[in-house]
C-alpha positions, 0 to 999 in steps of 0.5 A, spaced: 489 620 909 492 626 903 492 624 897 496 627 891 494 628 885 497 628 878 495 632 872 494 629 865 500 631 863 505 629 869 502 622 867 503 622 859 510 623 860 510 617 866 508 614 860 512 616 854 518 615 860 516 607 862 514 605 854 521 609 853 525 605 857 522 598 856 521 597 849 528 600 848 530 593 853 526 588 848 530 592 842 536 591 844 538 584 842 538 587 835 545 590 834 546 596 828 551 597 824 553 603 820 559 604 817 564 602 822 559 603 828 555 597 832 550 598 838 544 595 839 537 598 837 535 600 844 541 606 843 534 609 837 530 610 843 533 609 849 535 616 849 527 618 850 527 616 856 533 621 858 530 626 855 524 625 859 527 624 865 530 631 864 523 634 863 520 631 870 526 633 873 526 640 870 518 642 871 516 637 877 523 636 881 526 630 883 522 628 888 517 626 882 522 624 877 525 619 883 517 616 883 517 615 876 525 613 875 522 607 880 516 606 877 520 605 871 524 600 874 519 596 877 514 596 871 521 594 867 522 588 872 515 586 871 516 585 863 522 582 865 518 577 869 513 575 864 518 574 859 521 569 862 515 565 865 513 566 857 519 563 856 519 557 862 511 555 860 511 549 855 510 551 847 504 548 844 506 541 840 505 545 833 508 551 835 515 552 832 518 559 835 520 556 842 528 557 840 526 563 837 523 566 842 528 565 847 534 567 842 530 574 841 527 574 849 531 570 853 536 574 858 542 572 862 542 573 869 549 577 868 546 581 862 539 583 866 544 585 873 547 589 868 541 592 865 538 593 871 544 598 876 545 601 869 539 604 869 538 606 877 545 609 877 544 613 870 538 615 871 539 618 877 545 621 876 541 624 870 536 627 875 541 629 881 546 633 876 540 637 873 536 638 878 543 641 882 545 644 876 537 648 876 540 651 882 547 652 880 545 657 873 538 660 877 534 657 872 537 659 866 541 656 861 536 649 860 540 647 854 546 647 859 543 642 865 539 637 860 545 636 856 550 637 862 545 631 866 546 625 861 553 626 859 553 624 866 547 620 867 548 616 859 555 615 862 555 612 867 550 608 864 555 605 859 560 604 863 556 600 868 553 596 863 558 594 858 563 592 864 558 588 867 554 586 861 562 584 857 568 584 862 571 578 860 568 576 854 571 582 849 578 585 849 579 591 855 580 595 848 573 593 845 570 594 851 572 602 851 570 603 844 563 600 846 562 605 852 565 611 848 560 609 842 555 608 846 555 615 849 557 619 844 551 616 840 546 617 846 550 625 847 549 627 841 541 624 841 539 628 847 543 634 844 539 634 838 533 633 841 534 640 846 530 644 841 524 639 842 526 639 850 525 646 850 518 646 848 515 640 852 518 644 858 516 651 856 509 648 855 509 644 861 510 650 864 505 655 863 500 649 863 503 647 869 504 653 872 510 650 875 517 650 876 521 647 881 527 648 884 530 642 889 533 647 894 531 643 900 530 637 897 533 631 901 536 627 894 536 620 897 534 615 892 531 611 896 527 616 901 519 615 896 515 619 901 
């Protein structure tokens, strides 16, 4: 039986993806505001999640990154589960949070569908495109790729998620400038972070002694091994 075996490293991006993405779902019931501009706090950290994403896509390829984007998923609906079974068990007598915590919490079936294929076609589509984009530019250009990728991955993303998560509940006009909002916050993030990215890949790299490109890859989501 062949085992494969992870480095260090390899798992600490896993993990800084997966803390990523969850802790940016439970943080998202919060909405900011500044000046003109509302969007839920998860928009602070979710973001991190891409920018890794990018990483285990650019160094390990997107065989790995399709690991760890389902690992992300399934880790995440776990979260999801526990919380509602929290939610669904009897409250002491004596505790008083119980509206509390399902306010903050509680998710609707409508917003968890919406939460859940956003992530999976985002992500995807984040890891595809740079991974093609890779082959395309001979490996040059990363600023080009990694930005390139989650115009199109953070997208996809907010298209999906506020259509599904809002249709019919706000104006087709408020529903626009939510997906826009949205993605141009989350754009800009990852391109600010593109001097961060550039070090975490170079050093990956010369420890790793790694580089992949997905020539032959077969980019099916769906095929794990």
């Amino acid at each position: 039986m062949k085992t494969e075996k992870f480095s260090i490293w390899f798992v600490l991006c896993v993990a800084v993806f997966v803390t990523s993405l969850i802790t940016a779902n439970v943080i998202s019931v919060k909405l900011i505001q500044l000046g003109g501009l509302v969007f839920p706090a998860g928009v602070v950290i979710f973001p991190i999640s891409y920018i890794f994403g990018d990483v285990l896509t650019e160094v390990y390829g997107y065989q790995r990154a399709r690991l760890v984007i389902w690992l992300g998923f399934v880790c995440n609906l776990l979260c999801v589960a526990a919380i509602w079974l929290a939610q669904i068990l009897p409250a002491a007598s004596f505790w008083q949070g119980q509206d509390a915590f399902v306010q903050i919490l509680g998710y609707t079936p409508r917003l968890l569908l919406a939460s859940f294929l956003a992530y999976l076609l985002g992500e995807f589509a984040n890891s595809f495109v740079l991974a093609r984009l890779k082959i395309a530019t001979a490996g040059k250009w990363l600023w080009l790729r990694t930005i390139g990728s989650t115009l199109v991955g953070e997208g996809l993303d907010s298209i999906v998620f506020i259509s599904l998560a809002f249709a019919g509940t706000i104006p087709a006009a408020g529903l626009l400038t939510a997906i826009l909002t949205q993605w141009l916050i989350k754009s800009t993030y990852e391109a600010a972070a593109t001097p961060l990215t550039y070090l975490v890949v170079n050093f990956l790299k010369r420890v790793e002694s790694l580089d992949t490109f997905d020539r032959t890859t077969d980019f099916n989501p769906l095929k794990m091994f």
